[in-house]
N, C-alpha and C positions, 0 to 999 in steps of 0.2 A: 504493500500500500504506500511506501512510504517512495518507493521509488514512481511509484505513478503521480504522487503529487507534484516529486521532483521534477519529473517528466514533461508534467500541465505547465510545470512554470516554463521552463525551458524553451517549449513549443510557441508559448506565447510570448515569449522574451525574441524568438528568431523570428516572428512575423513582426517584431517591432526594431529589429537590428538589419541591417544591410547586409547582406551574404557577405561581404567582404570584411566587414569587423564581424560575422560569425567565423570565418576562417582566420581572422586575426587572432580568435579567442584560443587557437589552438596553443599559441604561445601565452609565454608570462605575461601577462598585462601589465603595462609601466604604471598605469594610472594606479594602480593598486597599490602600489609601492611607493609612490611619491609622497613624500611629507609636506602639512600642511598645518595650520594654524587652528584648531579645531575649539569651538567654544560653543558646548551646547548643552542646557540645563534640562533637570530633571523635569519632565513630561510623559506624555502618551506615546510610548514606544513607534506610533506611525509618526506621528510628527516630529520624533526625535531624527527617523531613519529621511525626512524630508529636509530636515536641517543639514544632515552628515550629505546629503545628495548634493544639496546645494552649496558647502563649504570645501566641498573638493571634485565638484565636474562627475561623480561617476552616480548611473544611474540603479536603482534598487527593484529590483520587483519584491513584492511579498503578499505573504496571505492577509488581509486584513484583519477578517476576524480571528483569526492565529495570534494578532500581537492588538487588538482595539484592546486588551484589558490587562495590557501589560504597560507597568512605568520603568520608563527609561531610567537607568545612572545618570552622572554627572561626567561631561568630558571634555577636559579643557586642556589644552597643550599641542605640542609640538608632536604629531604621529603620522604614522605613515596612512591611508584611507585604509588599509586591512587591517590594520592594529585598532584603529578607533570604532570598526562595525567589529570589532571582537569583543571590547566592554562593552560595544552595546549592546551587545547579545550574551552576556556573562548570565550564567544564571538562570537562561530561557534553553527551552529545547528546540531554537530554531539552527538549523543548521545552513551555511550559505555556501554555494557557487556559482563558478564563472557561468556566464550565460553569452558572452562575447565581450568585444571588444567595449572597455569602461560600463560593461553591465554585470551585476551581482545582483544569484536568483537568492531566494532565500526560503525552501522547507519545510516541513512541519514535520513532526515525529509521525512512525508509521501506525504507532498505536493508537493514535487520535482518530474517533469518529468522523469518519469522511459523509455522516448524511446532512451537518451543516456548514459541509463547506461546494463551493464548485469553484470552479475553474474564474468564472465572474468576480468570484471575489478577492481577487488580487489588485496591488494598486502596484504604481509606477511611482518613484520618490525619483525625480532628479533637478535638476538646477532648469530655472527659468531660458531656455533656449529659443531660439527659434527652431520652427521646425516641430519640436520634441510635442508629443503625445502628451495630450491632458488628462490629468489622472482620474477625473471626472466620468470619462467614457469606457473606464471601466471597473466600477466601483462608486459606491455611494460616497456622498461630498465627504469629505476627510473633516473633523473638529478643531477649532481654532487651537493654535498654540496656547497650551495656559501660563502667561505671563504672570497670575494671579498666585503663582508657588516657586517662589524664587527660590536657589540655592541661597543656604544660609551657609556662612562664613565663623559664626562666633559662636562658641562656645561647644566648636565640635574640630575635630583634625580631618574627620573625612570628607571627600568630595560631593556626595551625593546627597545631603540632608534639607529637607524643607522645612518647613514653618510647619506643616500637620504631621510630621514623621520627627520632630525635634524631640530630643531626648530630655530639654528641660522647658518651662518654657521659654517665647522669643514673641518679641515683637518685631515687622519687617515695616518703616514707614519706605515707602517707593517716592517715585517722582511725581506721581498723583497726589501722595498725600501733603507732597512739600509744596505743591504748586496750591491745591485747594485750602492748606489750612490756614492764611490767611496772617499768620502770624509773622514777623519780621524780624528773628533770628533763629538759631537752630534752639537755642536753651529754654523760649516762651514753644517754639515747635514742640518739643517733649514734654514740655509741662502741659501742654493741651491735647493730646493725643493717645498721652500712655497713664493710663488712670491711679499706677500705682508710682508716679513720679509727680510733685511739687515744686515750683520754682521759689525761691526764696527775694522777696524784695526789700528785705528790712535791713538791712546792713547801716551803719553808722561808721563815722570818721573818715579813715584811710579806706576802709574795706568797701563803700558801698558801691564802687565802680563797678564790683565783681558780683554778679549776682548767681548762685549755684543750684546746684539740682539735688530734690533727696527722696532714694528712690527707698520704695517701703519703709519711710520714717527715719532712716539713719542719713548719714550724712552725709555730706558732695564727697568727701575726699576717700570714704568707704564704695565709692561706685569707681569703676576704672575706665578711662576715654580710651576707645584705638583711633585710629585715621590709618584706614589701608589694612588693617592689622597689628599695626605697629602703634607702644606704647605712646599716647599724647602728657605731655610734661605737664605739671603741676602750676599756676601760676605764684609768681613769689611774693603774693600782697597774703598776710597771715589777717585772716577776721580776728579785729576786737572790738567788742560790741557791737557785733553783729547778733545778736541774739540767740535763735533756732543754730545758724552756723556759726557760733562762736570757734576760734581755736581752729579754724580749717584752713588749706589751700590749693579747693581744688582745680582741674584745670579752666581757663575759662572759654567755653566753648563763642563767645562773641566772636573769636579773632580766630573764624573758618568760613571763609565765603561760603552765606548756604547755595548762593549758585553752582558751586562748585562739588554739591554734593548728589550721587544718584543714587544711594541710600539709606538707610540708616537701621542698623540691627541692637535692640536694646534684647540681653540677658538677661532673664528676671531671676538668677539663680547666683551662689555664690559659685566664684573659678577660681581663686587663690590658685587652686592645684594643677590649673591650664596655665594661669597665666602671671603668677606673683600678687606683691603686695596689691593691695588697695582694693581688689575686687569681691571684696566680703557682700555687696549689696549685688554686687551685677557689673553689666560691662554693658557699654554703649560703645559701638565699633560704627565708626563714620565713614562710609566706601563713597570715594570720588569717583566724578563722571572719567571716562575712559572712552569714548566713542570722538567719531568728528561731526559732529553736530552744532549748532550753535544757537544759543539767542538772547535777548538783551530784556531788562525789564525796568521801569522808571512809575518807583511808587510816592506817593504825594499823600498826606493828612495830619491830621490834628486831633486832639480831643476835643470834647464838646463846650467843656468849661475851663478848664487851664493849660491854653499855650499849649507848648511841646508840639510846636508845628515840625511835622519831621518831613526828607526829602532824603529813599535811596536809590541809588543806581545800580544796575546789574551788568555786567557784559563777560562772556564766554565762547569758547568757540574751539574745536577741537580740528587737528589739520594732521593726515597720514602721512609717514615717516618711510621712504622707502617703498621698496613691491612685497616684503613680506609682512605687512601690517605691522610695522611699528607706528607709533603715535602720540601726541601730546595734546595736552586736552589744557587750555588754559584758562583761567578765572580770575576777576576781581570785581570786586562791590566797595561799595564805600555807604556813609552815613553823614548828615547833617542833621542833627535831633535838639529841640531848644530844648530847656527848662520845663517842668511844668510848676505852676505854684500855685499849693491846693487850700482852700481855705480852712483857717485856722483859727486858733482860740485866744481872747486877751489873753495878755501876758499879767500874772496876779502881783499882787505887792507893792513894796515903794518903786514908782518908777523914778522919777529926778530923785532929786538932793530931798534929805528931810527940809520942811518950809518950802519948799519949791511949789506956789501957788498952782499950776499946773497939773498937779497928783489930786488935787479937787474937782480939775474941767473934765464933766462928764462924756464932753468932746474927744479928750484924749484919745489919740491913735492908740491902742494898745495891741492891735491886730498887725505885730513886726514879723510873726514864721515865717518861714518860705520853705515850707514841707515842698515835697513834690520827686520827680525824676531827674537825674543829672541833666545836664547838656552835653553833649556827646556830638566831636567828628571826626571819622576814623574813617579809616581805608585798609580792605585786607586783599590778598593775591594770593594765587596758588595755582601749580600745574601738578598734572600726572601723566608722566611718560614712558613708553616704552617700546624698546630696541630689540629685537632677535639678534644674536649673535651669532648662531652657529646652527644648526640640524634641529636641536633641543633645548636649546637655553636662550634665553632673552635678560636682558639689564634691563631696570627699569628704576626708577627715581620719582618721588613726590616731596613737594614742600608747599609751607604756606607763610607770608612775610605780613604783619599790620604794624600801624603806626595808631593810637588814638589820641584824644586827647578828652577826659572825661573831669568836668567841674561843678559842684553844684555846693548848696549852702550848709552850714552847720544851724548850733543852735543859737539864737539870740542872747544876746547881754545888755542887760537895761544902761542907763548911763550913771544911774549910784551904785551900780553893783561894785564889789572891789574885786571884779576880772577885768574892772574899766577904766579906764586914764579919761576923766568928764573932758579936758582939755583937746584932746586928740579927734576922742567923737562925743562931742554931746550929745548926740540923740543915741546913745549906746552902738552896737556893730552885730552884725554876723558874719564870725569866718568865712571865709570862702576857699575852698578846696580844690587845688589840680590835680589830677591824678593823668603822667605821661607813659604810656605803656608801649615798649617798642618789645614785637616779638618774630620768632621766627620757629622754624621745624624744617628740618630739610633729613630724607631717605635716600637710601643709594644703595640697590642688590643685584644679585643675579638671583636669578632660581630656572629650573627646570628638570632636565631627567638625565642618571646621567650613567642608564644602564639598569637592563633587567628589574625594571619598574619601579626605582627607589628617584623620589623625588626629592629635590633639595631645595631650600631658601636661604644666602645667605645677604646678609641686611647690616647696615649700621647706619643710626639716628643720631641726628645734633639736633638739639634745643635749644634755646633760651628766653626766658622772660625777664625784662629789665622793667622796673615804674621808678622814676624821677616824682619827687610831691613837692607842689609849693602851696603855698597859701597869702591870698590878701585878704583884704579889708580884717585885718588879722591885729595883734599886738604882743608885745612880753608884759605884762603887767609890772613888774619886777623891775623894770628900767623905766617905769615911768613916762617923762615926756619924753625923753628920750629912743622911743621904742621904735622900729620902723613899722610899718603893715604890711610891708612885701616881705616872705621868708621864701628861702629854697631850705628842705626839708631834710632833703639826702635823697636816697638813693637805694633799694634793695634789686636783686640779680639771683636768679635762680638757671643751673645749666643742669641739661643732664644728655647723656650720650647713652646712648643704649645700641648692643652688640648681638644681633641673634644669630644662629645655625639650626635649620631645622632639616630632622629626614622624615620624610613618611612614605609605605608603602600597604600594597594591601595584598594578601597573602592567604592562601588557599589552606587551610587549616583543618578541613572536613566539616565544617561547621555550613549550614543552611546558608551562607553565604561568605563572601570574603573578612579576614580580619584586618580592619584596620589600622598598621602600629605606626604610632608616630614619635619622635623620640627629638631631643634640641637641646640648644644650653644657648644662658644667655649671660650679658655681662653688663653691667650698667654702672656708670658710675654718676654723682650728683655733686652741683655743688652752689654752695648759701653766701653770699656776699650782702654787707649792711653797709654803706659811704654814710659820711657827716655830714648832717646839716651844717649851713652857718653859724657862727657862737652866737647869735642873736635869737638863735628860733630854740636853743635850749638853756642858754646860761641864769643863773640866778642874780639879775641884778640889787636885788636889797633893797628894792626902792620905797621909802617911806613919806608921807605926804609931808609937804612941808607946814607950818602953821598957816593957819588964813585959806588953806585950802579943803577943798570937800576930802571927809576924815582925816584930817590932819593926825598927822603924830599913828598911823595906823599904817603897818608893813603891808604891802599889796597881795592879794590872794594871786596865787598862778606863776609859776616860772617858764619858762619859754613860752614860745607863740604859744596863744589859746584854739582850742579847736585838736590839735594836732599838733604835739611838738616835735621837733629836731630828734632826729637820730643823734645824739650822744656820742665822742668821740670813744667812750670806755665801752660804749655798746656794740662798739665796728668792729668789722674785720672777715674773716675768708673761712667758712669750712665747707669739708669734702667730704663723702665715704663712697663705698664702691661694695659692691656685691656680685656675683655668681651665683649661678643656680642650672640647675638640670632636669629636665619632667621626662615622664613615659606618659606613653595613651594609648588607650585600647579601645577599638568600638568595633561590633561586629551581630551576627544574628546568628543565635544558636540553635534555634530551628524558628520556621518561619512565624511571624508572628510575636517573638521572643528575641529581643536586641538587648545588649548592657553596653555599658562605657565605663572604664577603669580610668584614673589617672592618679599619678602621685609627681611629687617636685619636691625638692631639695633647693633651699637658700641657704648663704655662707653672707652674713654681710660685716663690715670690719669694724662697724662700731657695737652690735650688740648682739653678734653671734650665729648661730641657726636656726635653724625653724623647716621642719616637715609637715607637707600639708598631702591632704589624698580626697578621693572625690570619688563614689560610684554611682552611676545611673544604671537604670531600668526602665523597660518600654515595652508592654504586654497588650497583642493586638488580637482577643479572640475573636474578634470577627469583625470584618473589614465594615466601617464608619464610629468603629467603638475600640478606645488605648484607654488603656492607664501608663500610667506614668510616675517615678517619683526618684529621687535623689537624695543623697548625704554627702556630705563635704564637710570639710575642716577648711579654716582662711585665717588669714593672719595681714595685718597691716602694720607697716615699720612706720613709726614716728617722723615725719619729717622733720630735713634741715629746720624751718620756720620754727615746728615747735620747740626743737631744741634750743635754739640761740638766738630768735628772737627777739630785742630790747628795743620797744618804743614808750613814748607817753603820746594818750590822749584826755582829752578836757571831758570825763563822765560824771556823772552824778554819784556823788557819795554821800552815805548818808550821817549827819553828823545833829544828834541832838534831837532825833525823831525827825529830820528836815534833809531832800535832797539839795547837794548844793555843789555845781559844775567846780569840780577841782582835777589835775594831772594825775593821773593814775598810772605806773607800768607797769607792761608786760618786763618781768622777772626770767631771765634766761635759768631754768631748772638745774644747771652746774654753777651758777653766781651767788658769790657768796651771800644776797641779800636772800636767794629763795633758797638756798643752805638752813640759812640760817631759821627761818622761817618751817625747815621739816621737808622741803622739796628732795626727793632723789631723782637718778638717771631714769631715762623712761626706757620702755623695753615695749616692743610690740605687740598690739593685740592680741587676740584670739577668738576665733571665732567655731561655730560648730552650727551648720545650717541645714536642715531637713526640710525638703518638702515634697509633695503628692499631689496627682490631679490628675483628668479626666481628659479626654478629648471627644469629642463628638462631632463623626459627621454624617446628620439625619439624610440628607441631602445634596447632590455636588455641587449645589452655589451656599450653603450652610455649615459654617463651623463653630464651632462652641467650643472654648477651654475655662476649666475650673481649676485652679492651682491653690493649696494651703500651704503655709512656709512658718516655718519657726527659728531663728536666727539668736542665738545666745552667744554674745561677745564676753567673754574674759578680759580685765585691766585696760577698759576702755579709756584711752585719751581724753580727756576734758580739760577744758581752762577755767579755773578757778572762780568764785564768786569774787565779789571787788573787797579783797583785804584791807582794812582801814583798822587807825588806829595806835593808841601807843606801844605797842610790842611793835606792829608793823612800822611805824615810822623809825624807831628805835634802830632795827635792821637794816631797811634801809640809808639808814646814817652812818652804821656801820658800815658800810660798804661802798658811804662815800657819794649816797645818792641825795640830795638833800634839795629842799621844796616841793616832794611829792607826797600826794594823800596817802596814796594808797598802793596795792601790790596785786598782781594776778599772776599765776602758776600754773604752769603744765603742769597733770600726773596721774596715773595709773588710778584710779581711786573709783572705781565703779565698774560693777557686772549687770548687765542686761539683758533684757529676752523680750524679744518683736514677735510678735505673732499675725497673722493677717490670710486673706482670701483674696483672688484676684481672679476677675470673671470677665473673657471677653467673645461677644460672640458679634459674628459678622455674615450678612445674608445680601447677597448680588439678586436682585430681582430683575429679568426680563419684563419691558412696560408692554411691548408688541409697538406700536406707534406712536406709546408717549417713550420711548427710548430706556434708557436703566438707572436703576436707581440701587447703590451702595447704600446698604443699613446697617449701622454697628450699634452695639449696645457694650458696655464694657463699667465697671467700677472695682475700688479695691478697699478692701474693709483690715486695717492696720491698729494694732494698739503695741505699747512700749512700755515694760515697766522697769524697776531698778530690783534685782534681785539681792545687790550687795553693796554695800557702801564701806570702804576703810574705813579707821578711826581718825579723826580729825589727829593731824599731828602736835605734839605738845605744844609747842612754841605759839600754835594758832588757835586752841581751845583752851588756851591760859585767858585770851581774850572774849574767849567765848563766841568765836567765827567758827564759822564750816567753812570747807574746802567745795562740799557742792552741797547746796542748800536748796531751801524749796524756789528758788529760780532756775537755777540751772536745769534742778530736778521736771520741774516745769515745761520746761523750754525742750527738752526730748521726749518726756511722755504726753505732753498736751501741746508742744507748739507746732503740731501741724496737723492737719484734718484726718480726723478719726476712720474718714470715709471719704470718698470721692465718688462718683459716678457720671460718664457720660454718654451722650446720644446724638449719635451724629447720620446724617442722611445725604449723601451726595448722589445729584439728580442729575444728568444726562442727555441730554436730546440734540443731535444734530451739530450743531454751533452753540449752541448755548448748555450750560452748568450752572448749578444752584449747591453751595455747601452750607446746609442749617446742621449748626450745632449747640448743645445745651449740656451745659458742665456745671455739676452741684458739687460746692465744698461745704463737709460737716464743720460740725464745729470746732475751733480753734481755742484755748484758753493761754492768756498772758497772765502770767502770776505775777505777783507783785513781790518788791526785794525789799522791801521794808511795809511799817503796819503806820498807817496815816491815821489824820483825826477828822472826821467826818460828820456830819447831820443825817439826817435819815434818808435824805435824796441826795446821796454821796458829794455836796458841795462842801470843800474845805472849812474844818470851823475857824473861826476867829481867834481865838483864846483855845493853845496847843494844852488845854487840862480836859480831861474827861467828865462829863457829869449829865444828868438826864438827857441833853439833848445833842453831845456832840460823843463818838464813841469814835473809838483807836482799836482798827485791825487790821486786818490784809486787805487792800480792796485790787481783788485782780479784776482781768478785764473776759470777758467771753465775747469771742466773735461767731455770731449766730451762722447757721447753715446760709449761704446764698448760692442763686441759682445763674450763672452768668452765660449769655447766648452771645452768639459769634455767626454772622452770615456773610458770604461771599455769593456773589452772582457774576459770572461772567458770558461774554458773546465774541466769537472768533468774525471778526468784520469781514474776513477775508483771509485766503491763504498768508499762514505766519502772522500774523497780526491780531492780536486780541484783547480787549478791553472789559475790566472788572472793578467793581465797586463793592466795598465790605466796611466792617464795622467787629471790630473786637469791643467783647462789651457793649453790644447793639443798646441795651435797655439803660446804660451808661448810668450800672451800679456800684455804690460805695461801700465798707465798710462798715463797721458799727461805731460810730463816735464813741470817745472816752468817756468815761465818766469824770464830773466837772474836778473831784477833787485829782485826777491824774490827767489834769491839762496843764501844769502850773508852769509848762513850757514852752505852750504856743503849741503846741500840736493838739488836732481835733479827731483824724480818724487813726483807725490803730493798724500802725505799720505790718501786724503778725499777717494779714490779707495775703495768703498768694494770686490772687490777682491785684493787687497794688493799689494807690490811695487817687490816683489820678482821673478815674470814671472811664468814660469808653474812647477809646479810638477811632476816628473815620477816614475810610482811604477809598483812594482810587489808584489803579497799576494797569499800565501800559507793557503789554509780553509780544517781543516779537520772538519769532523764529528762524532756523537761515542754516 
């Protein structure tokens, strides 16, 4: 039987060949043998054999319904056309030959029931020719390629893994979702699309430039960035008083052209064990465009009530290198983005001088904030290239280069206050903060094959991120009249160089299919640079009023610039460390239906030793639209340079007397003798230990549904310190030679944790018939954070009666970010026109409060700081209620390349929950914990061409 099928094809294969390419067939076939560039992703075995037809000239006959319910491999590289129809037949009982000259028949086993097949139901796969026979006319129309199941890249070593076959789970956002969601960077893109990821906007001081992402409640610097595959560096600005991300520095994803990007794969699982430190939450791998394609975009808006007219440019454009598909794909974007300035709350208290008839005119300006968004103009760039060298190996090279410059206001200072020179500015000041970030990333490898199926990658990365900070409309208090208002601040620098080798193959083991091993070592070194400010943005001038003047005979509050002081010459200088490490992987199907993944890794690093981390998966498919799924892993994250050495001051509220009051606080380098002193030791890396389980469903081929539960327990979790005040604390640091500061903050090991959470997304493609398709997701994730262990407060700091993490901090991880999420989104379809409505609910947020205030029963400050029937002293935190924020995009292609859209983030252009009156006493009205931000909605229109 099996020879007569052979035969039908044959037969039909020489009434479709020239007798002379069937006598040609009698020899070798050249075409067979020739090497070609072969790039064809997991799909329906006809369509895959229609891609291989078309990437190398030779033509396919096959049976169709023989291979309609068979999925293709993954196959990418450098192969001869018989080598690449061999994976793709790995594993199937079809067997193939020659049928003539550049025709391969292809089979079916002889045991298979010939009463539903005939001779009719063969197709023809080959390359768009003239001439050539349509596949149409013999055989039913062929099913589109499903671009809808891309190969996934992260968090697996093998080639052929998608999004419904993933062994943990994954998010895949495409070029679809980057072009409809409307948003205007890649870091607000994930915070909008992936429900178990939060964008943080509350940052304060130095740090707000950088805004980070926290994926199932833990923190930016615990999720790990790729770009390409390859590590993305850290940025060097360390948050203090950033609240939610205090004490981090993760990378910042602003400074990536998202033009530049064709996809984006988020991890929702821990991979320490794949891929080192940082990835305890997950891993977001940023895959650049690689095609020659090109097109430009020019978007234009505003918000509805505060400024922040913003204006970005897009342009890209990919150009082929050579005749064997080499190529470089280049990018840049830039940004013009004002201010925004959001209304805010009097400012309480004496404002002038005591007697200053002024503090009576009910006219009084007292409305000084300037809450809102930086200002921001920046420019980023970025290519991705690559070269074939030889038969099987290609170089290939990526980088991205920005400049910004990002400035916006601190917090106001009345003109009696003593952070104030009344002479300089009588009507009081607000800081004002630059923040200059020059960065860069640049890749440089080879990889390909380089023999008997062992593939290599070898790669080395340079980084760096530089921030330069100045500050005007600024002062030293401390010097008096004397003080300038322009500071430069100094200067922090972060490098790091990273060195990979990777092999992988896949290897016939008698298992239900091939074993995938992949094996590497990597090498990376990093390194932390602090420059000095000027002596004027830190030194302590002594300045004390003269008589006859407002507080005469009183030493001034504040030593260097307010707002942000100077890098300190004692706090400068250069460190490095360097690490090694080596991992194995295993992934493979032990009988059909039944997959694992193994991996374990080895790090050596030279300041705090080693650490073994290991990771197994499971993937059980008893019956095909229904998996489980579930994984364990160990993760571990090294402390960075930032936290360790570290030493800035900024201008925060401390509390002195039952009363906040804006004084210099430092970050405390944890080997300096002042956090010595104070009970600080070396820090030593995380630990993490992460389980999770879930479902897969798919009822239907346009329906998938995934249900994932995760539980995440971190051991000597990294924290930064509550704000140390006080006389033990000042005591120290005087000791140590630090002198005019309030207060002290500390890295350290001082807390264990356990996350637990649910993350549900499902996604349904519906056919309209004439009203065209329409994309429907539904997706949310339900997260809580508690503290399982907290050290003991060290002596030197519970002589004073401080914690090291208190109910703020404590706060700020188990309540500062929404307990819940949920979104719904619907992108609509038809012809030239698109519609993207979506609706994203964040649960409720609680901001604890770091001291106990004196209040009335409708939380307005009392007058008289004594307690008694009508004014009462406790914690007044803030709760930021569930809100519901909708996001629409509509657009209409005018014409080939050309297409015109109008949207609105935060369409219904909603705020926050206002503070309560007694935690306004600073001019701020709505509460920064918001991840959607204090600014209301956004309105745009964007002009896309194509080309």
């Amino acid at each position: 039987m099996r020879a007569i099928h052979a035969l039908t094809g044959l037969c039909l294969a020489s009434c479709l060949v020239p007798s002379s390419q069937a006598f040609a067939a009698a020899k070798q076939d050249l075409a067979l043998t020739q090497r070609h560039k072969f790039d064809i992703h997991v799909q329906p075995l006809s369509s895959a054999l229609r891609q291989l037809s078309t990437q190398s000239g030779v033509r396919i006959l096959f049976p169709y319904d023989e291979v309609a319910a068979i999925r293709s491999r993954r196959i990418q590289g450098w192969l001869s056309t018989q080598e690449a129809l061999g994976r793709l037949l790995a594993g199937t009982d079809l067997k193939m030959e020659q049928a003539g000259a550049g025709v391969i028949a292809l089979a079916a086993p002889a045991n298979r029931s010939a009463a539903r097949r005939s001779p009719l139901s063969l197709q023809f796969a080959q390359a768009g020719t003239a001439g050539s026979v349509a596949p149409a006319a013999l055989a039913p129309a062929p099913e589109p390629i499903e671009d809808s199941t891309p190969i996934i890249v992260t968090g697996t070593r093998a080639t052929n893994r998608t999004v419904a076959d993933s062994l943990a789970p994954i998010d895949v956002l495409g070029t679809k979702d980057l072009e409809a969601s409307g948003k205007q960077s890649v870091r607000d893109l994930l915070g909008t699309l992936v429900p178990s990821i939060n964008v943080s906007n509350n940052g304060a001081g130095a740090s707000w430039a950088v805004r980070t992402l926290s994926l199932r409640g833990l923190g930016g610097d615990q999720l790990l960035v790729l770009v390409n595959g390859k590590r993305r560096h850290n940025s060097a600005t360390l948050f203090i008083n950033g609240s939610v991300q205090n004490g981090q520095s993760p990378p910042d994803l602003d400074l990536i052209p998202g033009n530049a990007i064709q996809r984006i794969e988020v991890l929702r699982d821990g991979a320490s064990a794949q891929y080192g430190s940082d990835a305890i939450a997950g891993v977001v791998n940023i895959i650049l465009k690689n095609d020659t394609a090109g097109g430009a975009a020019l978007t234009l808006g505003t918000t509805m009530d505060n400024g922040g007219e913003q204006g970005r440019w897009q342009l890209d454009n990919g150009f082929a290198i050579g005749p064997d598909g080499g190529y470089i794909h280049l990018a840049a974007d830039g940004v013009l983005q004002a201010g925004t300035i959001v209304k805010g709350s009097p400012i309480a208290g004496t404002y002038y001088p005591t007697g200053d008839p002024r503090n009576d005119n009910p006219a009084l300006d007292r409305y000084r904030g300037k809450a809102g968004q930086p200002e921001v103009i920046g420019g980023n760039v970025s290519y991705d290239a690559m070269l074939p060298i030889g038969g099987s190996v290609e170089a290939y090279s990526f980088g991205t280069y920005s400049k910004r410059h990002a400035a916006g206001w601190l917090t106001y200072r009345t003109p009696a206050a003593l952070n104030n020179i009344i002479e300089i500015y009588p009507e009081g000041y607000i800081p004002r903060i630059h923040v200059y970030d020059e960065d860069f990333q640049y890749a440089l490898g080879v990889r390909g094959e380089i023999g008997g199926g062992v593939h290599f990658d070898l790669s080395s990365t340079y980084s760096q991120n530089e921030v330069k900070y100045k500050q005007t409309t600024s002062l030293n208090p401390s010097m008096g009249t004397a003080s300038p208002t322009n500071f430069y601040l100094g200067k922090i620098r972060f490098d790091e160089w990273t060195n990979n080798l990777d092999f992988s193959k896949e290897l016939d083991v008698g298992l239900a299919g091939p074993l995938s091993v992949a094996v590497g070592a990597e090498y990376k070194k990093n390194k932390f640079m602090i420059g000095a400010g000027d002596p004027e943005s830190y030194i302590d001038g002594k300045y004390v009023s003269p008589p006859g003047a407002w507080l005469a005979g009183r030493q001034r509050t504040g030593v260097g610039a307010q707002g942000v002081t100077g890098f300190v010459p004692e706090g400068t200088g250069s460190w490095s460390r360097s690490n090694w490490s080596a991992y194995l992987n295993l992934e493979g199907t032990i009988v059909e239906g039944l997959e694992f993944g193994l991996a374990g890794r080895h790090e050596d690093y030279t300041d705090f030793g080693t650490t073994d981390t290991g990771k197994a998966s499971l993937r059980i498919e008893p019956m095909r639209g229904f998996a489980i799924r579930g994984t364990a892993s160990t993760g571990f994250r090294a402390p960075t340079l930032q936290q360790q050495h570290y030493a800035s001051s900024s201008t925060i509220g401390v509390i002195q007397n039952g009363v906040s009051v804006l004084l210099p606080v430092q970050a405390l380098p944890v080997e300096g003798a002042a956090a010595k002193a104070l009970g600080a030791v070396p820090l030593k890396p995380e630990k993490s230990v992460n389980f999770s389980a879930g479902v897969v469903l798919t009822p239907a081929p346009n329906l998938n549904i995934t249900v994932d539960a995760y539980q995440i327990k971190i051991k000597d979790r990294i924290l930064l310190s509550e704000t140390l005040s006080g006389p033990v604390v000042i005591n120290a640091l005087e000791a140590a030679g630090i002198y005019g500061i309030a207060g002290g903050l500390i890295f350290s090991n001082a807390a264990d944790t356990r996350t637990r959470g649910l993350d549900i997304v499902g996604t349904y493609r519906a056919g309209l018939g004439d009203m065209g398709l329409a994309t429907i997701s539904l997706s949310a994730n339900f997260n809580k954070t508690i503290f399982t262990h907290i050290d003991p407060v060290p002596g030197p700091i519970a002589a004073s009666g401080l914690a090291l993490i208190g109910r703020t901090k404590q706060g700020d991880l188990t309540e500062g970010t929404p307990r819940n999420k949920f979104i719904a989104n619907i992108l609509w379809e038809k012809d030239d026109f698109n519609m993207n409505l979506r609706a994203t609910r964040f649960g409720k947020i609680t901001q604890r409060a770091n001291a106990t205030a004196f209040h009335t029963a409708d939380f307005t400050a009392c007058a008289v700081n004594v307690v008694s029937p009508v004014c009462f002293r406790d914690f007044v935190d803030e709760e930021l209620k569930p809100k519901v924020i909708v996001d629409l995009e509509i657009g209409y292609k005018l014409t080939k390349g050309i297409k015109l859209s109008v949207g609105a983030n935060n369409l219904l252009n909603t705020y926050p929950n206002k503070l309560k009156p007694v935690n306004q006493f600073v001019g701020f009205l709505y509460n920064s914990y918001a991840p959607y931000g204090i600014s209301g909605g956004f309105y745009y229109g964007r002009l896309n061409l194509e080309f």
